[in-house]
C-alpha positions in Angstrom: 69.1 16.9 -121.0 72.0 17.7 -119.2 73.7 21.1 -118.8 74.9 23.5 -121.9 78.1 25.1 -121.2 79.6 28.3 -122.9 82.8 29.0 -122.9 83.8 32.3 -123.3 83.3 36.1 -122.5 82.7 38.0 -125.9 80.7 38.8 -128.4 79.9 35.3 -129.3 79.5 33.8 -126.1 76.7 36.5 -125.1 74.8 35.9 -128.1 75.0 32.0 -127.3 73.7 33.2 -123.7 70.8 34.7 -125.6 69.9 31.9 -127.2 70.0 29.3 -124.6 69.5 31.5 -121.3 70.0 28.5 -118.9 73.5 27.5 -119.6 76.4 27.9 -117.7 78.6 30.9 -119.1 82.4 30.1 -117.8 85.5 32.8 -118.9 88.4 33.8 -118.0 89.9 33.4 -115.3 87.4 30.5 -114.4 88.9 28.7 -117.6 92.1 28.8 -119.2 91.8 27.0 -122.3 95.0 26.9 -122.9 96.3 25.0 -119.5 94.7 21.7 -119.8 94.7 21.3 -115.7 92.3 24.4 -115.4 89.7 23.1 -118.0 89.6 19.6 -116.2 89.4 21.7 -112.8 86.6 24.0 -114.4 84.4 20.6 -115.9 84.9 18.6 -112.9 83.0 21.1 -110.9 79.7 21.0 -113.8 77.5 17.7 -113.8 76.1 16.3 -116.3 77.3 18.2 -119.4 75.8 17.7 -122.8 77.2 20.7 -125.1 79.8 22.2 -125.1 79.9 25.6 -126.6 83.4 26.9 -126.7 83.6 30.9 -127.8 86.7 31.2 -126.3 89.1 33.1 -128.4 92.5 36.0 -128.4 90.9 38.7 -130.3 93.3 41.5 -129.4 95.0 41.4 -133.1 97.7 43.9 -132.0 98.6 41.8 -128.8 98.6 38.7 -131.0 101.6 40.2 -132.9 103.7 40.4 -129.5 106.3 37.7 -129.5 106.3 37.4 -126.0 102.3 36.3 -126.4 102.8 34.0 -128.8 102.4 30.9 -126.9 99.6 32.2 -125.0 97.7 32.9 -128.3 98.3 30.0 -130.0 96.8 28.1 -126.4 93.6 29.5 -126.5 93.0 30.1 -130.3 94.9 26.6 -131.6 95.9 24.0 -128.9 93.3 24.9 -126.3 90.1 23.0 -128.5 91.7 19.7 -127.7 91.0 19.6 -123.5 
């Protein structure tokens, strides 16, 4: 079987950890999600990948609301699934 990956830094991604111990945990800044260049750069760097756990997510609710962030939000909790 080939690598597990988890994506991700939070709550989720460390109980994913827990349950599979020998994956690869990868976060921010390592992986933006939401730039498509930086998840190729991340991947092509990680052989032999089977699944793909991706517990990547913008949890700050408050910062969400920011119109400024709103791009940046909708990257890594919308558009950022389809790299």
């Amino acid at each position: 079987m080939g690598k597990i990956i988890i994506i991700g830094s939070g709550q989720l991604a460390q109980s994913l950890f827990k349950k599979f111990p020998d994956a690869k945990v990868i976060g921010y800044p390592e992986i933006d999600i939401s730039n498509e260049e930086s998840v190729k750069n991340a991947f092509s760097k990680i052989p032999a990948v089977s699944v793909i756990f991706n517990a990547a997510a913008w949890t700050d609710v408050d910062g969400a609301e920011i119109p400024e962030n709103e791009d940046k939000v909708f990257g890594v909790n919308g558009t950022g699934v389809k790299y």
